[in-house]
N, C-alpha and C positions, 0 to 999 in steps of 0.2 A: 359593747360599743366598738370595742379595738376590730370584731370581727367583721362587723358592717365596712371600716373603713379598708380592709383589704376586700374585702369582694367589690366595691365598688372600684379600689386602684386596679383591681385585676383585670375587671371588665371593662373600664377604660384601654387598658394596656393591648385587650385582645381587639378592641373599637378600631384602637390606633393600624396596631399591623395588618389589619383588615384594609382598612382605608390608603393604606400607605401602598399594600398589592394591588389593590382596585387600578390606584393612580398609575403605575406603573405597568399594567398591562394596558389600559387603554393609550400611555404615550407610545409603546411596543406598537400596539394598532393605527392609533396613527401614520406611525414612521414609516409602516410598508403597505397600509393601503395608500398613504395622500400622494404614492410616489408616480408622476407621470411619466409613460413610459416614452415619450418623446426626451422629457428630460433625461432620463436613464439612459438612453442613446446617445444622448450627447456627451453626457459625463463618460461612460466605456468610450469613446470618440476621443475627449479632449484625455484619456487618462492614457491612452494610446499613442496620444501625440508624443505628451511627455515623456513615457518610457521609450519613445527613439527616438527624441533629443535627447535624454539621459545617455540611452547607446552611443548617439552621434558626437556625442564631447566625450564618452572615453574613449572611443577609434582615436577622436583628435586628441587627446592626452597620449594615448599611447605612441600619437607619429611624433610627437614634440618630441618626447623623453630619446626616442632612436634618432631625431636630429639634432639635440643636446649631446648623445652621445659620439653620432657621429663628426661632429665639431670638437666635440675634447679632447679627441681618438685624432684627429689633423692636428689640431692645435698642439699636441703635446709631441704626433711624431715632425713638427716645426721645428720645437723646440730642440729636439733631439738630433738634428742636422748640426 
């Protein structure tokens, strides 16, 4: 009796990871056929934006930090009068 209840837990077990690959290939299929490629254009578009606005505020961080500098650099040879 003990032997019936492992082959049944077994082949449940093997049911399960079957079922569980199944579902996961077909979300995989989904995800890259449902994909329109007008939308796809726009996302590489709007993702392009971004990365040169990301560029365009570290140019502008980096002019800050050398007019920061160059004001501490006045201010201090002020001081030093």
């Amino acid at each position: 009796m003990h032997g019936f209840f492992s082959v049944i837990f077994a082949g449940a077990s093997v049911i399960g990871i079957i079922l569980v690959g199944l579902i996961v290939l077909i979300g995989i299929k989904i995800a890259k056929s449902g994909r329109d490629p007008e939308i796809l254009e726009r996302e590489r578009q709007d993702t392009q934006r971004i990365q040169e606005i990301h560029q365009g505020l570290a140019r502008l961080d980096d002019r800050v930090e050398a007019l920061e500098t160059l004001l501490l650099d006045l201010e201090k040879t002020r001081r030093d009068r």
